[in-house]
C-alpha positions as CSV (number, residue, x, y, z in Angstrom):
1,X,100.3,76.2,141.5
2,X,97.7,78.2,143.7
3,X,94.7,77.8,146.0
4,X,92.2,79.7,147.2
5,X,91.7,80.0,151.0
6,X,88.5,80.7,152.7
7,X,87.6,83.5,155.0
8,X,84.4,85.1,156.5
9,X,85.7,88.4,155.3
10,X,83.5,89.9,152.0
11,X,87.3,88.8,150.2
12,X,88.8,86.2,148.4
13,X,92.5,85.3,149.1
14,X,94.3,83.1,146.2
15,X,98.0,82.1,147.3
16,X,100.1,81.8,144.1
17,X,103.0,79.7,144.9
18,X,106.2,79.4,142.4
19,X,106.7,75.4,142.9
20,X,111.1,76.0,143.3
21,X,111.5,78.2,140.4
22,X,114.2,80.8,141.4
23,X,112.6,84.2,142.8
24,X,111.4,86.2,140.2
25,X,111.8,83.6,137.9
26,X,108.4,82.4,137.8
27,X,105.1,83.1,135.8
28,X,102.8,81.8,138.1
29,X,101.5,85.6,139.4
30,X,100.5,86.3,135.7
31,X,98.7,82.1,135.1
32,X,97.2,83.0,138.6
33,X,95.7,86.5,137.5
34,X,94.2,84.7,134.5
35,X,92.1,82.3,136.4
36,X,90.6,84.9,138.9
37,X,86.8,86.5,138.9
38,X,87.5,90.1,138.9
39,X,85.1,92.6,140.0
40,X,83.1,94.8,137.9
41,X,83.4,98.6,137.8
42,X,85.9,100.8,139.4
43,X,88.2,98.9,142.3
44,X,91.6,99.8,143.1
45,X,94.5,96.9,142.7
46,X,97.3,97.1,144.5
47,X,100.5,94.6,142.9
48,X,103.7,94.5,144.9
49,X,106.7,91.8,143.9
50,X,109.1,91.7,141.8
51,X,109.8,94.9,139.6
52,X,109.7,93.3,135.9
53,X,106.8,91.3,137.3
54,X,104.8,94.0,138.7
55,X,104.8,95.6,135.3
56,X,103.9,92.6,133.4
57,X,100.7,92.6,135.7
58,X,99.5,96.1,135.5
59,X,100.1,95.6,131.6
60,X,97.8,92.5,132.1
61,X,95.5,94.1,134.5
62,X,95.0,96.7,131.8
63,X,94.8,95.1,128.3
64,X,93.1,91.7,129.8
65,X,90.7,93.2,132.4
66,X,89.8,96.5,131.8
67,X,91.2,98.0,134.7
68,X,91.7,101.8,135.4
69,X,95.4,102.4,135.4
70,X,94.4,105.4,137.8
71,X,93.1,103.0,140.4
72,X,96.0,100.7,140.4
73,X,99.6,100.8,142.5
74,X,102.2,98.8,140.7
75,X,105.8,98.3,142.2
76,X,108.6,96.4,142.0
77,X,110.2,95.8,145.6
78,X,112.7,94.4,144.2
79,X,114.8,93.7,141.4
80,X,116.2,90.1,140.1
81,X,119.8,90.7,140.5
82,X,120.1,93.9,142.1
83,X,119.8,95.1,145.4
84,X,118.0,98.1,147.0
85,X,115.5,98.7,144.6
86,X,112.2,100.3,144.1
87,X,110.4,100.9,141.2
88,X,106.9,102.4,140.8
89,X,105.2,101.1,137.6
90,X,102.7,104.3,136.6
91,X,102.0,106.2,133.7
């Protein structure tokens, strides 16, 4: 489930919520992604969560949007079922 909230900012904020599925357990980033309006051109994307999802997106951002891998900052903060991690997702 998500929803879009409203600002004055020039921005558009979706919150992408995973409905009780276990924390990193959920595919409701990559559904979300799906369903936005992304700019055209060059724009830098910046993905932080968890570390096997953050690489599904930039693969996503990539293949499904066109997007610059050179203007994109993928991590994973975190790891399901580890601790202390952080992964950068680059080429």
């Amino acid at each position: 489930m998500f929803r879009r909230a409203v600002t004055a900012a020039d921005a558009t904020i979706t919150w992408a919520h995973r409905g009780g599925a276990a924390p990193g357990a959920s595919n409701v980033l990559a559904r979300t992604l799906k369903t936005l309006s992304l700019p055209k051109g060059d724009y830098y994307a910046w993905v932080a969560c968890e570390s096997l999802i953050a690489k599904a997106l930039r693969a996503q951002l990539i293949a499904n949007h066109g997007r610059n891998p050179k203007y994109m900052r993928c991590a994973g903060y975190w790891r399901r079922g580890a601790i202390a991690v952080h992964d950068t997702h680059d080429d």
